[in-house]
C-alpha positions in Angstrom: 193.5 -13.8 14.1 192.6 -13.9 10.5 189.6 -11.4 10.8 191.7 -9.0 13.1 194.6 -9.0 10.2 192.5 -8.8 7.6 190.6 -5.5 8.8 194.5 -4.2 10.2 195.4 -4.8 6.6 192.1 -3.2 5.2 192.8 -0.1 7.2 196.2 0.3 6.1 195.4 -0.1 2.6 192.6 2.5 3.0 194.8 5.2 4.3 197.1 4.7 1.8 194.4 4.8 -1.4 193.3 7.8 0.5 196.7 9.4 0.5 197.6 8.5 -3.5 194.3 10.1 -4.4 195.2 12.8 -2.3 198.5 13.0 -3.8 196.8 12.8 -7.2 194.0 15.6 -6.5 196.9 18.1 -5.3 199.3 18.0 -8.4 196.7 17.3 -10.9 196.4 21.1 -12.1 200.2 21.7 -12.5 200.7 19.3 -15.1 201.3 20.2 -18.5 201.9 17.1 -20.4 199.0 15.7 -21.5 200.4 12.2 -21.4 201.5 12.5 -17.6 197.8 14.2 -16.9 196.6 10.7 -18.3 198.9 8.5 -16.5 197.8 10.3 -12.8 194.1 10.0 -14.4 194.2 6.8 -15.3 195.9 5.5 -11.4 193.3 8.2 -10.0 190.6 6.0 -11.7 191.8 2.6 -10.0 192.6 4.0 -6.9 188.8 4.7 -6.7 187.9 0.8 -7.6 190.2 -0.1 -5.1 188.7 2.4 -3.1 185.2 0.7 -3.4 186.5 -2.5 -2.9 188.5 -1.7 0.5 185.1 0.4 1.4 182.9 -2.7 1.0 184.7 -5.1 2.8 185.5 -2.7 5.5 181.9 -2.4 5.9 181.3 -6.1 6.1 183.5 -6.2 9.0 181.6 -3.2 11.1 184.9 -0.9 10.3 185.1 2.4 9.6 188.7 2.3 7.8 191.6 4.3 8.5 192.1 8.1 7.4 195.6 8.6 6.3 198.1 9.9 9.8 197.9 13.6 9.8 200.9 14.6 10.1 202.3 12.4 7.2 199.3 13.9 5.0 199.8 17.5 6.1 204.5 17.3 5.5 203.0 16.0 2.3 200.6 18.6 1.5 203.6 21.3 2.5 206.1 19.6 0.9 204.1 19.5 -2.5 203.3 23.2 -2.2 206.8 24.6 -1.5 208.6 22.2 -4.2 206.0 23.6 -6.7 205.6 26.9 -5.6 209.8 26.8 -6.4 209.7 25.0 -9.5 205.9 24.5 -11.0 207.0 21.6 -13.5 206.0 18.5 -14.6 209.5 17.3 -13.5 208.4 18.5 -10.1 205.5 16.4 -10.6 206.8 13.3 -11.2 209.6 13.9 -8.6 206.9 14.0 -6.0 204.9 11.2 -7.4 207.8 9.1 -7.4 208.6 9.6 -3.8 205.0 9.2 -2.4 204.4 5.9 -4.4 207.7 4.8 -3.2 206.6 5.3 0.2 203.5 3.7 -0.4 204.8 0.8 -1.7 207.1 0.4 1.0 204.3 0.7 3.6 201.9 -1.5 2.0 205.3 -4.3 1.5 205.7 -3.9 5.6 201.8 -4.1 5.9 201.6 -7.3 3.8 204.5 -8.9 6.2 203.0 -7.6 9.7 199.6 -8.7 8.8 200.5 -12.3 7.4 197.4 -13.9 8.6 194.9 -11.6 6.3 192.9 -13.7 4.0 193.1 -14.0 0.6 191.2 -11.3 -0.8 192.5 -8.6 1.5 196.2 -9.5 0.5 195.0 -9.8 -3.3 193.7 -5.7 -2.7 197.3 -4.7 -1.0 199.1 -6.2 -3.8 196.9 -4.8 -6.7 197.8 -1.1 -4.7 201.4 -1.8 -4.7 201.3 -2.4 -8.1 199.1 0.1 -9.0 202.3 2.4 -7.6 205.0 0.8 -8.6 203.6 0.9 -12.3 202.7 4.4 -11.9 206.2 5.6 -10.7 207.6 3.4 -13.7 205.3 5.6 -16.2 206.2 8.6 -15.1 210.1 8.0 -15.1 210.7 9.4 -18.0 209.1 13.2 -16.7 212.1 12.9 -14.0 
């Protein structure tokens, strides 16, 4: 039970590093503050260690991870698009930033609850993610 949580828990927490580097990659050029460019930089740059880190033990355990659900990544994508093709803004920006790491912190919360038997180091990874978001949508409050 431990091992089949653990690697549940894994998965969920790649698809969601996945998705904020994603979400990251996509607004990246519309930004005009250079201060919220370095915020999304900087949470870019740890979503890739935690990236590595869920990569690794995934491998350990013979899995291949989870890609983000298609659908979610593809309303995102268009949702994204359309609210900046109407308003190209760094308020726009942070609007959508806010909302997909709220998301993501309320999936990984669920995640963390479903999966209680995970070990130790997998929870430690899900936790480091959810902050990781929560700071970020703190940061960028004040682009709102």
């Amino acid at each position: 039970m431990v091992e089949q949580d653990t690697v549940k828990l894994l998965r969920e927490c790649d698809a969601g590093v996945n998705m904020g580097i994603s979400s990251i990659d996509q607004v990246r050029d519309h930004v005009k503050s250079q201060r919220l460019k370095d915020y999304l930089v900087e949470c870019r740059r740890e979503h890739d260690k935690l990236n590595s880190e869920v990569q690794s033990l995934l491998e350990k355990y013979g899995d291949d991870g989870k890609s983000p659900n298609p659908v979610a990544r593809g309303m995102s994508w268009f949702k994204t698009e359309m609210k900046l093709g109407m308003n190209d803004s760094d308020s726009t920006v942070a609007d959508l930033m806010t909302d997909g790491c709220n998301m993501g912190v309320k999936s990984l919360n669920r995640y963390l609850n479903e999966y209680k038997a995970a070990d130790e180091v997998s929870k430690d990874i899900t936790k480091r993610l959810i902050n990781l978001e929560e700071r970020l949508a703190v940061d960028i409050r004040g682009y709102l």
